[in-house]
Structure formats: structure tokens, C-alpha cells
KOLVEX-928621 format. One record per residue: residue in one letter; z, y, x of N, C-alpha, C in turn. Coordinates in steps of 0.02 Angstrom, whole numbers, padded with zeros to 5 digits, always signed. Layout:
<atoms>
AZYXZYXZYX/...
</atoms>
This chain:
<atoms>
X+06114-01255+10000+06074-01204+09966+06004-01208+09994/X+05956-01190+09955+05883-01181+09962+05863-01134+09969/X+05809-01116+10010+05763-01061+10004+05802-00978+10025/X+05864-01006+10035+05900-00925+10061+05962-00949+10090/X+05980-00912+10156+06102-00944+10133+06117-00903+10073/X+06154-00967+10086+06203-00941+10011+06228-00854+10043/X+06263-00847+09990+06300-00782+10012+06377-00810+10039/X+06390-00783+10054+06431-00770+10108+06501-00799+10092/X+06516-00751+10019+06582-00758+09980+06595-00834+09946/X+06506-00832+09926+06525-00909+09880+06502-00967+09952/X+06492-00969+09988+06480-01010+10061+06561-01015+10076/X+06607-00982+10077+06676-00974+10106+06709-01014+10043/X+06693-00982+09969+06758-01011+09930+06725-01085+09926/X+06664-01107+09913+06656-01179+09923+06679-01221+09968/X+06667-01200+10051+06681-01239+10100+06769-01273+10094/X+06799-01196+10062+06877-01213+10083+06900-01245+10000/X+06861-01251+09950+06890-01284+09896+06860-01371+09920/X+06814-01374+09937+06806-01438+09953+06825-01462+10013/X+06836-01412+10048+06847-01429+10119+06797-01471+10152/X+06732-01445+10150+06673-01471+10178+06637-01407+10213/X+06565-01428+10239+06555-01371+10279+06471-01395+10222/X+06440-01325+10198+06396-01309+10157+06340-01325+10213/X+06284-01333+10190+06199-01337+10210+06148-01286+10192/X+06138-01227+10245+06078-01207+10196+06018-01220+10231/X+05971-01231+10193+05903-01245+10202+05868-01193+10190/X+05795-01212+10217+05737-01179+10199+05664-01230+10186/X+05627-01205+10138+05574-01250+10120+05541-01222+10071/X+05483-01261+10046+05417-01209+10016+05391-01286+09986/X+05349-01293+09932+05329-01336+09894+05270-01351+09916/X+05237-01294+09976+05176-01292+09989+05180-01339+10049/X+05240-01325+10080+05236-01371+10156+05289-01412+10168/X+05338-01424+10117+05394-01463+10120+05469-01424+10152/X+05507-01473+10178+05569-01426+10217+05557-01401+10266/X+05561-01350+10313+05582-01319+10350+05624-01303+10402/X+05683-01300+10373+05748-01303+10425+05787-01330+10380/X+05847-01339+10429+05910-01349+10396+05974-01328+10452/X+06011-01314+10423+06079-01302+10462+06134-01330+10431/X+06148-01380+10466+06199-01421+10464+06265-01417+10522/X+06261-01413+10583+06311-01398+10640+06282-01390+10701/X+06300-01336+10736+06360-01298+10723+06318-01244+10671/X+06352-01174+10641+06345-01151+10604+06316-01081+10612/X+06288-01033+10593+06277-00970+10583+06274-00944+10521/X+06323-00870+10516+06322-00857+10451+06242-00818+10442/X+06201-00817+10389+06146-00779+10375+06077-00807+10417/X+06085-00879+10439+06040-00916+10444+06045-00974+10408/X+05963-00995+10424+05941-01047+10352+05924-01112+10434/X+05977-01097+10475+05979-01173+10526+05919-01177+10561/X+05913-01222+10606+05857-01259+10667+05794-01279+10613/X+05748-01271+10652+05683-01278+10638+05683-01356+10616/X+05651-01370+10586+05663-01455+10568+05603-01494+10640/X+05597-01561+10656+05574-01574+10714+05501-01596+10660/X+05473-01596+10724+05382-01596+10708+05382-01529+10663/X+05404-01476+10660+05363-01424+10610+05366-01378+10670/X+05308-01337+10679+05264-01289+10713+05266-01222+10670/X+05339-01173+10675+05354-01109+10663+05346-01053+10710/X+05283-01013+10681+05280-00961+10720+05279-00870+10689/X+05302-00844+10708+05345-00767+10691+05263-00724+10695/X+05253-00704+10655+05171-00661+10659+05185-00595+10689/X+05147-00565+10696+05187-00489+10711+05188-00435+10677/X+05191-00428+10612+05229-00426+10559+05279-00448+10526/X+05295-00510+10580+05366-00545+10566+05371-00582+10516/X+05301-00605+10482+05297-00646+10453+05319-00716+10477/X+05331-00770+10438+05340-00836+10448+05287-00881+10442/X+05276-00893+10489+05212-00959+10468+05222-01011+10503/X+05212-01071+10448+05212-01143+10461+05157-01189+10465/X+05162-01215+10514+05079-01275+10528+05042-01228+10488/X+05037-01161+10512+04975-01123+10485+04965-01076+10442/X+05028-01093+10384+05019-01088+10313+05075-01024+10332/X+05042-00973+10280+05082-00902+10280+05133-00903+10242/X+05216-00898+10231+05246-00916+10186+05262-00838+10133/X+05245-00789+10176+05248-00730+10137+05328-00697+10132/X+05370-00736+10169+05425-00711+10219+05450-00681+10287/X+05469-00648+10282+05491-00617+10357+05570-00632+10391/X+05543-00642+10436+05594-00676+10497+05604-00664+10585/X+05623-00725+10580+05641-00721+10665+05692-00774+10689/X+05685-00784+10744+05721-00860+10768+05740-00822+10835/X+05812-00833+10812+05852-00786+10880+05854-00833+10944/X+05891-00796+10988+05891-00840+11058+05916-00906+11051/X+05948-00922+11007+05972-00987+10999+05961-01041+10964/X+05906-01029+10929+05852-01064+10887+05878-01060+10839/X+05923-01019+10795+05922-01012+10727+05880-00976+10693/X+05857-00998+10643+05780-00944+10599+05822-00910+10536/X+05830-00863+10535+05846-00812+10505+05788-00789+10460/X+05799-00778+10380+05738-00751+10333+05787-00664+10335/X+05728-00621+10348+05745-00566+10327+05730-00539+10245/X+05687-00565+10226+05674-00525+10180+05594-00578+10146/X+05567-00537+10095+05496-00568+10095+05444-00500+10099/X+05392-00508+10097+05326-00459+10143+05335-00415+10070/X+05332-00414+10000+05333-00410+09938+05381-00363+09935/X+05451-00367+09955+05517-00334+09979+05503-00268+10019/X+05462-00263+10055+05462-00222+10108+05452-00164+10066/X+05483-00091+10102+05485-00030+10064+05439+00007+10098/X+05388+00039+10083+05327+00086+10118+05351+00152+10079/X+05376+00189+10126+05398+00251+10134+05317+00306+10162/X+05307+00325+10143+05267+00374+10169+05232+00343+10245/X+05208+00277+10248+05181+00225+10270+05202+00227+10336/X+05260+00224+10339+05310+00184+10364+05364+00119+10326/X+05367+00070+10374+05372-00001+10332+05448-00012+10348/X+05490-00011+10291+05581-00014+10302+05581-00086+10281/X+05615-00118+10316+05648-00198+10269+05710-00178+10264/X+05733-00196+10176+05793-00202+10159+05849-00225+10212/X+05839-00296+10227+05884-00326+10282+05907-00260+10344/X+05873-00240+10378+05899-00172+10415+05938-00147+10397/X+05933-00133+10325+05975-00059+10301+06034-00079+10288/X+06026-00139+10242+06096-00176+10218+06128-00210+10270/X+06114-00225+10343+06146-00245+10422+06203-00177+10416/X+06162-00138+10437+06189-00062+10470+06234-00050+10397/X+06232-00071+10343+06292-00046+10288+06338-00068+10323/X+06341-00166+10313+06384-00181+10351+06422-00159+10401/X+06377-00142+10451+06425-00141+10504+06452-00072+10489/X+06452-00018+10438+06480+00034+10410+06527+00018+10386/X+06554-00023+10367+06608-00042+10335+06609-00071+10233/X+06545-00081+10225+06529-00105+10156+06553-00186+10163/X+06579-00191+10078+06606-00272+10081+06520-00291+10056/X+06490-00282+10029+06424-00316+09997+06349-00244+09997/X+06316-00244+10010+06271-00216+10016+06179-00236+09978/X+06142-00200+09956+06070-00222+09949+06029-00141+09930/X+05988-00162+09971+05927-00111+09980+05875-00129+09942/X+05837-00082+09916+05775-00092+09885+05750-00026+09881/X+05700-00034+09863+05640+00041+09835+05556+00016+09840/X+05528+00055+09823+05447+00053+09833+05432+00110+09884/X+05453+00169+09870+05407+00223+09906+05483+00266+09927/X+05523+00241+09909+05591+00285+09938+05651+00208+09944/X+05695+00243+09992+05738+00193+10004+05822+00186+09956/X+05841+00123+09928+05884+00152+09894+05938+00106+09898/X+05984+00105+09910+06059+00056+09915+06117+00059+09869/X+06136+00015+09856+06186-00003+09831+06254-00055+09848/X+06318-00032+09836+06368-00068+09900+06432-00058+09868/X+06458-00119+09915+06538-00122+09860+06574-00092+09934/X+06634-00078+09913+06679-00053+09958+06682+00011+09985/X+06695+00019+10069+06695+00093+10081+06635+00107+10136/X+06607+00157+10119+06538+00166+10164+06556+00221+10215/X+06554+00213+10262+06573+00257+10320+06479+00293+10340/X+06472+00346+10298+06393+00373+10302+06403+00412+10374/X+06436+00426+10395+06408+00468+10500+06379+00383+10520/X+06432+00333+10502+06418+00296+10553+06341+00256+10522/X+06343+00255+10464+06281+00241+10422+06206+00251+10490/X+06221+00338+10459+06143+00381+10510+06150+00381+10556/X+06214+00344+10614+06209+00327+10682+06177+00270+10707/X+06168+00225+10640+06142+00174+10657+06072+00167+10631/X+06048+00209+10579+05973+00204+10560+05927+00265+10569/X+05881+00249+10588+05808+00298+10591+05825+00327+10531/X+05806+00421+10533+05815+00444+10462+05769+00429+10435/X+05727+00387+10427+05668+00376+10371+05707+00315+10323/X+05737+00280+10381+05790+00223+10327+05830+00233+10311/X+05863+00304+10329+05940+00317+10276+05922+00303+10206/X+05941+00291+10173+05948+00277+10093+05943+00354+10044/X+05893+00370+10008+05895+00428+09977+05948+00454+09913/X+05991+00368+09896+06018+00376+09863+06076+00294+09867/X+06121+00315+09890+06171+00280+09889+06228+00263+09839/X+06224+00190+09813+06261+00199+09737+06320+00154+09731/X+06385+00187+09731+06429+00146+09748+06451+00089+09663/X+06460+00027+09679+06453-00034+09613+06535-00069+09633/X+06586-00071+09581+06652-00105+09571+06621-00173+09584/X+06550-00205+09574+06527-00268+09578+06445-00250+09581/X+06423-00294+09635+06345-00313+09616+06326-00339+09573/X+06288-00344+09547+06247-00416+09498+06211-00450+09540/X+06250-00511+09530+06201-00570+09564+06197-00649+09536/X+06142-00644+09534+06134-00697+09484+06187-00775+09506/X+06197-00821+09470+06258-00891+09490+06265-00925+09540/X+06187-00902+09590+06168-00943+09644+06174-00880+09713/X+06195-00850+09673+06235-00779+09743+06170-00714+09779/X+06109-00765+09730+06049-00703+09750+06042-00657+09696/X+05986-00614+09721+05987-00538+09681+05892-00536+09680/X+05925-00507+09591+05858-00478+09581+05864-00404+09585/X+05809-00384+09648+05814-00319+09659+05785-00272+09613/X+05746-00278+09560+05712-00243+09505+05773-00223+09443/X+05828-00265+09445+05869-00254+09401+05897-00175+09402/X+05908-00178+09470+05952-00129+09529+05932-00052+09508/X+05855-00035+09485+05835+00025+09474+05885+00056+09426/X+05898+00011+09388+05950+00071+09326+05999+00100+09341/X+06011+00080+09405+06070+00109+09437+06056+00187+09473/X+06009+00187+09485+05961+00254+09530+05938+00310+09477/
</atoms>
């Protein structure tokens, strides 16, 4: 996969119908590839920095490569995997305070949601399959990122390649 990991579900039923282990990448047309993760593995990273490329984390958590701003947000954990959180575009300004989706939809998770996604402009808003355990929700987020409106979906929509358009999502709110 390109430009994001796959999701999760279709990363699992591929690996074990082919019985191979999937690749996701990262890369930009402006500066070529990026990373790749090939072995060993992390789920919700886009793999090791590729060699000769010069990635550095802004502090806005932007991503920038040999210079060039990619207009994503990230981070490269202790173990050199680079993780995309989100893109700068994504970010929700709440009463100018700055929420990234990725946060909110972590802390679903670890609530007990099978699939999760956050979005909003000026308020925060989620949507999630499964069962949402909300104490443990606001134990884990700043109340400015609780979700003002939580919407439980039998299925997400996500487009064939396992990503989401978050603009779709409003009709649900």
C-alpha cells in the first residue's frame, strides 16, 4: 500500500489469503519514496525511513523531507518506525485549540471500538463500529477532545483501498 497502511482488517485478510506478509509505503510525487516497511512489522506504520532520505518531525509534527513540507503529521517512534498521523488539513481547531483525529480514534480504540474515525472543523465528531466504553473514553482524553457527538455505524464507509473520506461522514452528524 501507498501513501497510508492499509487498514488493518484488509492488511490481515490479505496476508493470510496469500499467505504473504503486505508492504506499506510512504511517498509523494514531489520527492519520491520515503519509507517502506517490509520486516519486521508494525501495525499503523508506513516502515523505516528509506536510506539517504533526511526526515525531520517540525514542531507541529509536521513531516518534512530533504526540506520539502509534505503537509502531513507524524512521528518516528523509538524504534525508527514513522508513523503518519493524520494530514495538517485534517486537524480540528476547536475554539483554537488544535485536536488530531488520530488521538481521538487511538483512545476509541483502546475503549473498546472495532473501527473508529474522527473528524470536524470547529467541533469534534466520531464515528465507530462496535462497543464504546465512554467513562473509559473521557479517562483517556482532554475534555476539549471528547467527541461532541458520537455516532454509532453497523459499518463505516470506506472507500476499496480501506481509506476514508472524512467529508462524506457529516451526514451522519
Amino acid at each position: 500500500a501507498n501513501s497510508a497502511p492499509m487498514h488493518k482488517t484488509i492488511k490481515q485478510e490479505i496476508q493470510n489469503y496469500f499467505n504473504c506478509i503486505t508492504t506499506d509505503c510512504y511517498g509523494m510525487s514531489e520527492v519520491g519514496s520515503i519509507s517502506a516497511q517490509t520486516y519486521p512489522q508494525k501495525y499503523g506504520s508506513v516502515g523505516f525511513v528509506n536510506e539517504g532520505r533526511e526526515v525531520v518531525i517540525s514542531d507541529d509534527g509536521e513531516i518534512i523531507v530533504d526540506g520539502f513540507s509534505t503537509g502531513d503529521i507524524g512521528y518516528i517512534d523509538d524504534d525508527g518506525f514513522l508513523f503518519i498521523k493524520g494530514r495538517k488539513k485534517e486537524v480540528i481547531n476547536k475554539g483554537g485549540v488544535k485536536v488530531m483525529p488520530y488521538e481521538v480514534e487511538k483512545a476509541m480504540y483502546l475503549s473498546g471500538v472495532n473501527d473508529a474515525v474522527c473528524f470536524g472543523d470547529s467541533e469534534v465528531f466520531a464515528v465507530y463500529e462496535g462497543n464504546l466504553d465512554t467513562d473509559k473514553l473521557k479517562s483517556l482524553l482532554k475534555e476539549y477532545k471528547y467527541p461532541s457527538k458520537l455516532i454509532k455505524l453497523d459499518k463505516i464507509p470506506r472507500r476499496p483501498s480501506g481509506k476514508i473520506n472524512r467529508k462524506i461522514l457529516y451526514k451522519y452528524v
